[in-house]
N, C-alpha and C positions, 0 to 999 in steps of 0.2 A: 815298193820303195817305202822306207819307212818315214812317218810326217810327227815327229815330236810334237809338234805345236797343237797338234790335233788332238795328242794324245793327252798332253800336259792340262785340256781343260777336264779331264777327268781326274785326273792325279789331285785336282786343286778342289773337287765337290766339299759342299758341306756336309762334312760329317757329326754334327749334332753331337756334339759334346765328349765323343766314342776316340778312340784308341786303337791304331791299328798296330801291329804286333806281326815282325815280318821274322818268322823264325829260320835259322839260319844253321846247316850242319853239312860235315863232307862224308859223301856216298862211296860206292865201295871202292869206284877209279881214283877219289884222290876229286872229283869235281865238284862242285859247289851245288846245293839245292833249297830250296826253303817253301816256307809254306806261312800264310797269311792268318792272321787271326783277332777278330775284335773286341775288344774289351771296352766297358766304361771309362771315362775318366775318371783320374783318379788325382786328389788332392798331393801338390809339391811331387808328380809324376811317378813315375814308377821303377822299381831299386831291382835287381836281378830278384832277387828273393821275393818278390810281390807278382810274381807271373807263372800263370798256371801251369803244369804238365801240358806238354801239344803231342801229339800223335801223328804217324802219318804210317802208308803203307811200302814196309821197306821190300815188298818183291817187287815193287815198281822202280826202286833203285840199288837192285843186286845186293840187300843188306840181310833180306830175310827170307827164308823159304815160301811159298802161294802157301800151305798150308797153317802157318803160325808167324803172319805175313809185319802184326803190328810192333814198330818201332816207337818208343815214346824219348822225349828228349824234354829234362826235367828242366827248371830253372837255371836259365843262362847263365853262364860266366863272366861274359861281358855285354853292355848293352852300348848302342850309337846313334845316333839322329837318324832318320831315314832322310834321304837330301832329293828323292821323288816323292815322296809323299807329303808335302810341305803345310796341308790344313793346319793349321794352328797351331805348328810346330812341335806339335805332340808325340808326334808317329814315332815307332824306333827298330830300330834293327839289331838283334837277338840274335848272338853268336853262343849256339850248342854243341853237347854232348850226346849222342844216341845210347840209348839201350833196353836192352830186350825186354820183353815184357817180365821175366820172373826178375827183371831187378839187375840182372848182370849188363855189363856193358858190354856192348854191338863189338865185333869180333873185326871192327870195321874203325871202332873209337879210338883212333891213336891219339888225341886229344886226353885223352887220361891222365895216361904213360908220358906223355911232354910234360903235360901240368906239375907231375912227380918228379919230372928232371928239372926243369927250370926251378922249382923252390928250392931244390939243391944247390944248383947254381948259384941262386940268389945268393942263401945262407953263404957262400963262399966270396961275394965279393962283398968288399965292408965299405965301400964308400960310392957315392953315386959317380965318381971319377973313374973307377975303375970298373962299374956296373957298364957304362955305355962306350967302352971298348970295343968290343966283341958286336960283333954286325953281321948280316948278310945283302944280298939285293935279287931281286926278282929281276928277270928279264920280262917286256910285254911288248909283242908283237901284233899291231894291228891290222887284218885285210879285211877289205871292202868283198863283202860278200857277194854282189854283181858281178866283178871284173876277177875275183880270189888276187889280188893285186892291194900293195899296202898302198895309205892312204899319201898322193903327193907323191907317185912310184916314179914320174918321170920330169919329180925337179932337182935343181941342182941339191946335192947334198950337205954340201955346209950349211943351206939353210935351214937344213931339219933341227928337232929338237936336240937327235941323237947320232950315232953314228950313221944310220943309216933309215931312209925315209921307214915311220912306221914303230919306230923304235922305241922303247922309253926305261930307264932304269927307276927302281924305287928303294933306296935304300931301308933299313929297318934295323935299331940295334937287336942284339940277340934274346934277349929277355923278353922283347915285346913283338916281338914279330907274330909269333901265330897266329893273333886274336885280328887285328888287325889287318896283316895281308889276307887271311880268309874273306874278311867284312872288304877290302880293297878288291880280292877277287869278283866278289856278288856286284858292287857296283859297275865294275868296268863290263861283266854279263849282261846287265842288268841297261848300261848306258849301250851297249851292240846292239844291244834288240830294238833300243830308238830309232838309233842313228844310222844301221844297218851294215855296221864291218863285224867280224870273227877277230877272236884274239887268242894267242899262242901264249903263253906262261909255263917258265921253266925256272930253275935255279941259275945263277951267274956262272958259276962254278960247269954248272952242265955246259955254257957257252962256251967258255973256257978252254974244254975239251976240242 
């Protein structure tokens, strides 16, 4: 059973001055994975552009052959608060792009190819009235890992947040969705592993069907 409270007094150490750096990119399914890294502090914090190349081993997440295994993922795109690692409100979370070690991007980085459509996009709507139009919504289904049973499965249903116990929409307009629902994906993983439920993430649209 998982005991947040327990865990949260670590989450909270003093870390002497240092910067943690929780880097952030999607593996070959489409899932969410990241890796931890410390840095000094650094004066008026730090700007995507101020943070190092991180590396990690992509045959461990279906991105890279065992033989020529390292993926690096350069200076984030976006950066966010980390909202568990709270020391001195320094910490942040570092939404990447992967690519291969001679320079090319991971055959895995649809992250690119978006980034090249949405400035399209952009460039086509001309006013911030008609930029935040266009939306989509993630659907997020939560079960309690114990029971595989969502959480509140046998109360009344009007009282849930959603249609149905477990349920939750998150809307997002279209331009900004990626960066975001990603970094939305890592925390809601990130809060299961406290708290101890499994969560299901699909598109609206996929519901729909």
């Amino acid at each position: 059973m998982s005991q947040p409270n327990n865990l949260q007094k670590y989450m909270e150490l003093n870390q002497k001055g240092r910067v943690m750096v929780e880097y952030i990119w999607i593996d070959s399914e489409g899932g969410v994975r990241s890796k931890s890294r410390t840095l000094e502090a650094k004066e008026g914090g730090y700007e995507p552009k101020d943070l190092p190349i991180c590396n990690f081993d992509g045959s461990s997440t279906g991105q890279a052959p065992g033989d020529n295994s390292d993926v690096y993922v350069p200076p984030p795109r976006r950066l966010f608060a980390d909202p568990f690692r709270t020391e001195g409100g320094t910490n942040i979370l570092a939404l990447c792009d992967c690519y291969n070690a001679d320079g090319t991007a991971n055959k895995f980085n649809a992250r690119r190819e978006a980034a090249k459509l949405m400035a399209v996009l952009h460039n086509n709507f001309s006013t911030k009235e008609t930029r935040e139009e266009g939306g989509m919504k993630a659907i997020e289904n939560y079960i309690t890992r114990l029971e595989s049973r969502p959480p509140y499965w046998n109360a009344t249903v009007s009282n849930e947040t959603h249609t149905w116990p477990g349920y939750y929409r998150c809307p997002h307009t279209v331009l900004k969705v990626g960066r975001p629902l990603t970094a939305e994906r890592w925390v809601i993983d990130t809060t299961g592993c406290q708290y101890g439920f499994s969560d299901v993430l699909y598109p609206y649209e996929k519901y729909r069907e």
